[in-house]
N, C-alpha and C positions, 0 to 999 in steps of 0.2 A: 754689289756683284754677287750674283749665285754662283755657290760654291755646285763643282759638279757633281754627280752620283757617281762613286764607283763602282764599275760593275764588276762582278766576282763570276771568274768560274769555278766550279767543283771539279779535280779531276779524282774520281773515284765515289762508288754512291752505294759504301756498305754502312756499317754503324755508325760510326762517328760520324761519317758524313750526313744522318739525318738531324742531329743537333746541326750544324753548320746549314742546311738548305731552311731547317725551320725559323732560322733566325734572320738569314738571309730573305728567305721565299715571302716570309709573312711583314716585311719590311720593319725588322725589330732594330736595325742596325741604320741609327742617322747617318747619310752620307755614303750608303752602299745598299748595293740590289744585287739579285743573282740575276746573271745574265743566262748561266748555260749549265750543267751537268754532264759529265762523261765517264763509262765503265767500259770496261770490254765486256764484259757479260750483258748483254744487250738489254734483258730484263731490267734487272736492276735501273738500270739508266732509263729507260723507259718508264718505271712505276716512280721512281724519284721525280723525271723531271714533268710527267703525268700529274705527278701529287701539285706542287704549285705552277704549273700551267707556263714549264718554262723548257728551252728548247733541249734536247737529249741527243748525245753521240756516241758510237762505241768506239770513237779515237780522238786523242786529245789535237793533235793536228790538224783534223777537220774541225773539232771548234775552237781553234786559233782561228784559222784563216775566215772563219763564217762571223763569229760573235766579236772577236778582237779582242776579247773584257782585257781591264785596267790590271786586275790582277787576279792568281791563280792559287790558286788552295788544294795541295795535292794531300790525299787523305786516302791513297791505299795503301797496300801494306808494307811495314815498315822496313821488310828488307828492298822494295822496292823505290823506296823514295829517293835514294841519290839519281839513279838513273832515270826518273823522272823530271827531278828538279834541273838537271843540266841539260836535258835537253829542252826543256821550256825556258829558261835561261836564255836561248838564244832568240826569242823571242822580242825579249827588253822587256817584260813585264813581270812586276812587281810578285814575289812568290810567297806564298802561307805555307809553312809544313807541318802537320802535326808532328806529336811527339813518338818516339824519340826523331830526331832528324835524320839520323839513320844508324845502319847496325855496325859501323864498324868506322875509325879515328879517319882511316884512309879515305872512306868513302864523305865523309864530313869536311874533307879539306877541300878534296875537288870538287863539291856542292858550291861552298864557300867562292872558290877560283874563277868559277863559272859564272855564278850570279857576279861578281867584282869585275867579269871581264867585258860582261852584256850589259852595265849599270842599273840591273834588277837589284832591289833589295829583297836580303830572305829576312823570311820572320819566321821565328819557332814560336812553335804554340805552348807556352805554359800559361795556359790561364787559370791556374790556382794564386797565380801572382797576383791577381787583381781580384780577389776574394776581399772584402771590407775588413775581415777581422785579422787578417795578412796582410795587410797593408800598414794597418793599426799595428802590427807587432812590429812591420821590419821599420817603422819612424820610433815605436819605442829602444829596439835597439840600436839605432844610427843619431840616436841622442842620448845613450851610455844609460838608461835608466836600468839596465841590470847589470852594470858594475863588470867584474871577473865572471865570466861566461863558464861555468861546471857542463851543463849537458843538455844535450840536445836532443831529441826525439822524434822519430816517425810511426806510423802503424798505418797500416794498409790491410785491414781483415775485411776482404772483399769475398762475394761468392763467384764462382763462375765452374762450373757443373760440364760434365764431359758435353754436353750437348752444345754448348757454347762453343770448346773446342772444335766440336765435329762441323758446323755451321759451316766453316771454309775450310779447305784445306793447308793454307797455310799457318794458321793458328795455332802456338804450341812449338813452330820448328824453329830450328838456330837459326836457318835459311831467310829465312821470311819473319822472325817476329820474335825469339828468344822467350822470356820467361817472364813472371810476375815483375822479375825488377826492371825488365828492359819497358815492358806495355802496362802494369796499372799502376806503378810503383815509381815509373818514372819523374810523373812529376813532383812528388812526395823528396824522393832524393833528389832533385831539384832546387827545391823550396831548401832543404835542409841545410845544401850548400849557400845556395842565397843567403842564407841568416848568420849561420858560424864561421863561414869564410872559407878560405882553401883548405883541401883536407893533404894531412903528411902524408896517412900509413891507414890499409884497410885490411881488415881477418872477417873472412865470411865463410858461412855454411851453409848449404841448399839442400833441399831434397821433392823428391815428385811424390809426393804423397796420397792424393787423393784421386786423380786422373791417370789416362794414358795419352803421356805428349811427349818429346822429345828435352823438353827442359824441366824446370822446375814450377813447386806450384807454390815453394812455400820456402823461406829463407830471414834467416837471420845476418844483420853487420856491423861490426864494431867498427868505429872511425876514429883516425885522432887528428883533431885537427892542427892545425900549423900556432893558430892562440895559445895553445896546450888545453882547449876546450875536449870531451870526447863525445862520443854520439851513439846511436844505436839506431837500427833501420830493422822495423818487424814488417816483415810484406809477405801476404799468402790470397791464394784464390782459393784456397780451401776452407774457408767458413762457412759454416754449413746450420741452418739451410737457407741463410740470408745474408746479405750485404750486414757488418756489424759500424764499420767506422774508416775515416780516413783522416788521421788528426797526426798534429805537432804538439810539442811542448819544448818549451825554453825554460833554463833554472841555470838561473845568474845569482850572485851576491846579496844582492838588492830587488830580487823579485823572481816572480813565476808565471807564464803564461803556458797557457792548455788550447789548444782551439781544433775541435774535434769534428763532432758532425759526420755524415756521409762524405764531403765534399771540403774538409778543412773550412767551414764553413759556419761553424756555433762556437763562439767565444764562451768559452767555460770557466777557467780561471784568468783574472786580471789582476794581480797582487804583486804592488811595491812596498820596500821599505819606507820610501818616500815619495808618498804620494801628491799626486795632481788634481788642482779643480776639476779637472774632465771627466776622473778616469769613472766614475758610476755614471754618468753619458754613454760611455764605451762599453760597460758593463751591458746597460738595457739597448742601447743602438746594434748592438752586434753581436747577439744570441741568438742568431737566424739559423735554421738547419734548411737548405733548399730539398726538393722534392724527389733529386734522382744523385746518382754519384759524379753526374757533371756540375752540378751546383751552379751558380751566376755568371764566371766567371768568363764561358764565352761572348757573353754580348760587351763588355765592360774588353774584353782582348779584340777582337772584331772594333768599337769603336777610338780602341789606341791607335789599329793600323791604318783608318780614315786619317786620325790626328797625324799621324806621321808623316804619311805621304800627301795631304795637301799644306802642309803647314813645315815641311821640309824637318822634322824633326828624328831624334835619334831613336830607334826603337832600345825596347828594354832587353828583348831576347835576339840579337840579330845572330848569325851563324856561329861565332866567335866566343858568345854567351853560350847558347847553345849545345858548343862543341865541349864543354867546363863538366858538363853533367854526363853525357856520353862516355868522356874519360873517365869519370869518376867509375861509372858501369860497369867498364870491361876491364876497371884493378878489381871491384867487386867478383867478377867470373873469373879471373885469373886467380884471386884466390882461395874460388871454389874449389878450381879443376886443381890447382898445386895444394892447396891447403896450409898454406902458406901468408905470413905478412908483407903484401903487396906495397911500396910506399910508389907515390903520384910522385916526380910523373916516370914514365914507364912505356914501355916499348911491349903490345900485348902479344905470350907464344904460345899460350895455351888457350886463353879465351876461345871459344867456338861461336861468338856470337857474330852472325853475318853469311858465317859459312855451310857446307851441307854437312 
């Protein structure tokens, strides 16, 4: 029996959303097509769905009712995603959100309640999870091969230049999109928790350094995790005058991994105490740097969510997942604005993230 194609719609057709149509549009993704594209800014939606020769709306309503697709990938901006996702929700069709899922715990529950109450599944987009040499690390540590976990590491030294900013108007604001750790950085703290576990207690510093935007561009975070592991989180869009890196490292008892890259993406260090037949397979398999700061990892998240939904299985990120990194976020801001040691979990009063 053939398995069927799902078809995806786009709802929003700015950045991110061109990685997502090229993958979809040029049929990169087995078991899914793009069906439709949709912007309010008419343009935009026009030269998107112009580009792969596929239908365009300036409302997502009208391509429910025209196109039907299987499932919806909402991909504008991120203060606006809750209130997208619940009302297509009501739909019954399976939903994609990029990251973050949205800008504030409240607005992530009733995403969550809506999708559970319409029998849509939500997927969050972390696809730095399904990067090869990320994958490779989190089977090395879910099989103890770095013993007592010391510390853990992110860096995000990305560029992004007032122009970038200037591009939309919502870019840059607490409203609509927060700062380096809520949009380039997210997934990075993401990934971070993924690996160490739950975190207790977080002390952070921000500052707007190099732009004029309502947040920050460039921040530092100390973590303690709940193992007695600690951590550090370096995230800035102030590298200048190029994208520099987006990498982890792990240093456990028994070993060290590095995987750096633009994209967390080039296995740099692979070193245990006790070593495995494989691990120089792993060494020369997995020193890939991809071409842009999305790196592989959406075609490899794109064909999870075919596998999922026709194969009835559990996604890795569903709203719940999700909602683990979000919190982490907004103790992160809570203890910019107080300057204070924030511990998880927490009830956010100062956070500004979400709001005007």
């Amino acid at each position: 029996m053939r398995r069927k194609i799902l078809k995806v719609g786009l709802v929003g057709c700015g950045r991110i959303a061109q990685r997502h149509a090229e993958l979809l549009g040029k049929n990169c993704i087995s078991g899914a097509s793009l069906a439709a594209v949709c912007d309010v800014n008419k343009k935009k939606a026009e030269n998107l769905g112009g580009k792969y020769n596929t239908p365009w709306y300036e409302d997502f309503k009208s391509m429910m009712q025209e196109e039907n697709p299987d499932v919806v990938s909402v991909l504008t901006p991120s203060g606006m995603h809750a209130e997208h996702v619940i009302e297509l929700a009501r739909y019954g069709k399976h939903i994609i959100v990029e990251k973050p899922m949205s800008l504030t715990l409240d607005d992530a529950d009733k995403m969550i309640k809506a999708c559970d109450a319409n029998a849509a599944r939500l997927f969050v987009v972390k696809q730095n999870r399904f990067n090869l040499p990320v994958v490779k690390l989190k089977e090395a540590l879910d099989a103890g091969r770095f013993g007592k976990i010391v510390l853990g590491t992110v860096r995000v030294r990305w560029c992004r230049p007032q122009e970038y900013y200037d591009s939309d108007e919502w870019r840059g604001t607490w409203r609509y999109d927060g700062g380096v750790l809520t949009n380039q950085a997210s997934h990075h703290i993401d990934m971070l928790e993924w690996m160490l576990g739950d975190v207790e207690s977080v002390f952070a510093k921000g500052a707007t350094a190099l732009v004029d935007i309502e947040v920050e561009d460039t921040a530092v975070v100390v973590l303690k995790f709940l193992n007695g592991a600690l951590g550090v989180i370096e995230a800035t869009t102030a590298t200048r005058p190029k994208d520099l890196e987006g990498s982890i490292s792990i240093l456990g008892e028994k070993g060290t991994v590095e995987i750096g890259g633009f994209a967390v993406n080039e296995l740099k260090t692979w070193n245990f105490t006790e070593p495995l037949p494989g691990d120089e397979d792993v060494k020369k398999k997995y020193s890939v740097n991809p071409p842009d700061v999305y790196g592989f990892g959406h075609k490899a998240y794109y064909e999870h969510v075919v596998d999922c939904i026709n194969n009835n299985r559990h996604q890795l990120v569903d709203g719940l997942e999700g909602r683990k990194s979000l919190e982490l976020i907004s103790a992160i801001y809570e203890s910019i604005e107080t300057g204070r040691e924030v511990p998880l979990r927490f009830k956010p009063s100062k956070c500004r993230l979400g709001h005007e």
